[in-house]
N, C-alpha and C positions, 0 to 999 in steps of 0.2 A: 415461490416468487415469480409473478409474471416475468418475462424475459425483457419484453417489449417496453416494460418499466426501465425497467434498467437501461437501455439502452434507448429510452427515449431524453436519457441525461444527458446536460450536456458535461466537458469534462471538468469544468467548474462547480457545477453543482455537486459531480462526484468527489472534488476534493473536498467541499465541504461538510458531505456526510461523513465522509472518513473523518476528516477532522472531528465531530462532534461526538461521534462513536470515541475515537480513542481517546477523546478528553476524558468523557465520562466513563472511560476503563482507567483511567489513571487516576482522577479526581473526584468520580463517583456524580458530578454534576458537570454541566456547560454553561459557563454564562458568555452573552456578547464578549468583552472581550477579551476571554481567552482561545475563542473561535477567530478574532480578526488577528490577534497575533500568530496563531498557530498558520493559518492561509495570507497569512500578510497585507492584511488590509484593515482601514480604518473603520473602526466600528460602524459609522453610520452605512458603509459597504455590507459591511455584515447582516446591521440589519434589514437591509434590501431582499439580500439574499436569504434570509429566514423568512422574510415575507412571501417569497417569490416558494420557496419549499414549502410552507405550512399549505399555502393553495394547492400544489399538488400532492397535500395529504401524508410528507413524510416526516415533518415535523411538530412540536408544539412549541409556540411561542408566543409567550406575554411580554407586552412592553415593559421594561424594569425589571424581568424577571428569568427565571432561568431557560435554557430549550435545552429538548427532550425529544428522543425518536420516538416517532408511532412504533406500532410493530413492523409496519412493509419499509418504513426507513431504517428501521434496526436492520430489520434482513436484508435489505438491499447495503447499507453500509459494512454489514459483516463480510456480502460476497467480494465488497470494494479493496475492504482492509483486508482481506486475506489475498488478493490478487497483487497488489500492492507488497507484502512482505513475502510472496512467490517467488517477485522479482527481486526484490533485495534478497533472498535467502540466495537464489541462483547466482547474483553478481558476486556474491561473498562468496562460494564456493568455488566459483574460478578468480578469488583469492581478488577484486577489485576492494579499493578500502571503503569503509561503510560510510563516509558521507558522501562519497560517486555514488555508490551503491541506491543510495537513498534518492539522489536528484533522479539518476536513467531510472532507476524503478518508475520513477515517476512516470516517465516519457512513455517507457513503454506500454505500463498499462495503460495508456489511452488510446497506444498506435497500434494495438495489434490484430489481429484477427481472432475469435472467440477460439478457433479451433486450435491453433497457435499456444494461447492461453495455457488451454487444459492442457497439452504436451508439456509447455512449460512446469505445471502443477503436477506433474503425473512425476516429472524428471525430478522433481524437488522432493516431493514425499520419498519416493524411490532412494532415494539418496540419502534423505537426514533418518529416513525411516527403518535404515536396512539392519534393523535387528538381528537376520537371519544371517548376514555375512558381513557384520563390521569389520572385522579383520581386512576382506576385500577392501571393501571403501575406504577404510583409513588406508590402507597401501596404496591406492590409487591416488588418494589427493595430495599425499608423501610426493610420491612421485609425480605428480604434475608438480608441488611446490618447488620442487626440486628440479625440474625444467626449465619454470617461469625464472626462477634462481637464475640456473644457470644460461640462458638466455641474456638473461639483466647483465648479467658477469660482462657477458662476450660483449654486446652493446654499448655495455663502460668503457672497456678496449678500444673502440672501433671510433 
């Protein structure tokens, strides 16, 4: 995937790849409006914004009809959504509850630095991925839960 594609998005356009990818991972299809509900806007926004994407080639869209990624919008939506649940996987690990999780994931993949990013994604695989020393990791998130706990405790006190 060109880089400079991606990053010639702006963050709007990139919520609405996302959106249209995970539609059609869930419902196998996208139509208008379940792309305006999912980014919160009224369909005729919607379909603005599918107009404004199919010109730069990342989508297909018939009037009345359903949309559908090209391939450079599949891949570019896939690098979007997988940044996007990096963040939410990370806010849940340091135990924030998942509809925070969900908003600041938001925020941050748009505000970050690329290189940032990948730390981020490197800290998250490493973590949910750690086959080789589960034992560790689940002792350590014990024990942070068990901080943040007791933390909470003391704070109730006070």
């Amino acid at each position: 995937m060109p880089e400079n594609k991606l990053n010639s998005l702006s963050e709007r356009e990139e919520d609405y790849l996302r959106a249209i990818y995970e539609i059609i991972c869930r419902k196998g299809y996208a139509r208008i409006k379940d792309i305006a509900k999912e980014v919160e806007v009224r369909p005729p926004t919607a379909v603005e914004m599918m107009k404004k994407l199919a010109r730069k080639g990342l989508v297909k869209y018939e009037k009345y009809g359903g949309v559908s990624l090209t391939s450079q919008g599949r891949e570019i939506a896939m690098v979007i959504s997988k940044r996007h649940e990096t963040f939410t996987k990370f806010l849940e690990i340091i135990l924030v509850p998942r509809e925070i999780a969900l908003k600041d994931a938001h925020i941050l993949e748009h505000q970050l630095n690329p290189k940032t990013i990948l730390q981020f994604t490197r800290f998250v695989e490493f973590i949910t991925g750690a086959s080789d020393h589960p034992r560790i990791v689940g002792r350590w998130m014990e024990m942070f839960k068990n901080y943040c706990e007791a933390l909470d405790r003391q704070e109730a006190r006070h």
